[in-house]
N, C-alpha and C positions, 0 to 999 in steps of 0.2 A: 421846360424847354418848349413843348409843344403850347403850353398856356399862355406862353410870355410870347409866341406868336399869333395864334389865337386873340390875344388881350392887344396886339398892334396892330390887324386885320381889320381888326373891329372899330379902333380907333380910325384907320384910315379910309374907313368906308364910310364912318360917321361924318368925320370933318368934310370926304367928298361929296358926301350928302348933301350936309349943312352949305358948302360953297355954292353948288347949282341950285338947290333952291333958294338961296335969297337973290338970285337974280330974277328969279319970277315972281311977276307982281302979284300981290291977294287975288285976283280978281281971277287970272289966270289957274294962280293953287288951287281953285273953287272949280271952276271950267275942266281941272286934269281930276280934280277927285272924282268932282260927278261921274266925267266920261269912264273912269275904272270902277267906279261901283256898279253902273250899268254896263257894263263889260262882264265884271266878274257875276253879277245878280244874272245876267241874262244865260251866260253859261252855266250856273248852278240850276236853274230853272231847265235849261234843256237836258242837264246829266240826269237830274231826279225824272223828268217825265220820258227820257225815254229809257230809262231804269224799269220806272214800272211798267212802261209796253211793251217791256220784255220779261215780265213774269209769266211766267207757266207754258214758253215758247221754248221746244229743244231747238228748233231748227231742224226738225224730221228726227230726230235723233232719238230714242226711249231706252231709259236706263234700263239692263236686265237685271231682274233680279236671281243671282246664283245660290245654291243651296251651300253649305259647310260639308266639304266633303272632310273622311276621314284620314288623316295622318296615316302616308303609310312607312312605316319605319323599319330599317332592318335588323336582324334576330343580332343583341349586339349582347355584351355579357351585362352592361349596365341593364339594359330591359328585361333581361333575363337572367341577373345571375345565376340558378341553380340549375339551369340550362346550357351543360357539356357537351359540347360538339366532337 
């Protein structure tokens, strides 16, 4: 059920694909790739470089580091079986 919609979705996003682009001439397809590869190149270029200018930056912020405190548990007959109250 859900496949056989899925598998008509697909069809129909293809074929509307397929119809607006053959109304654009090559020359055009060529002018719309470029401008989306420098589009997407130029935003992948800015996610990576200000990715790294933000290593080793909290923002004021400094992780604490806390110790392992111990469990404290109450006197149950499981922790204690031989232990009659």
């Amino acid at each position: 059920m859900v496949g056989k919609f899925i598998m008509k979705a697909q069809a129909w996003a293809d074929e509307r694909l397929r119809r607006l682009a053959g109304r654009i001439t090559p020359d055009m397809r060529v002018v719309i790739v470029l401008v989306m590869m420098l589009a997407f190149g130029g935003l992948s270029v800015y996610m990576t470089v200000s990715a790294i200018y933000r290593i080793g930056r909290n923002d004021g912020r400094e992780t604490g580091i806390e110790h392992i405190r111990r469990l404290q548990l109450s006197n149950d007959s499981i922790i204690n079986p031989f232990n009659k109250q």
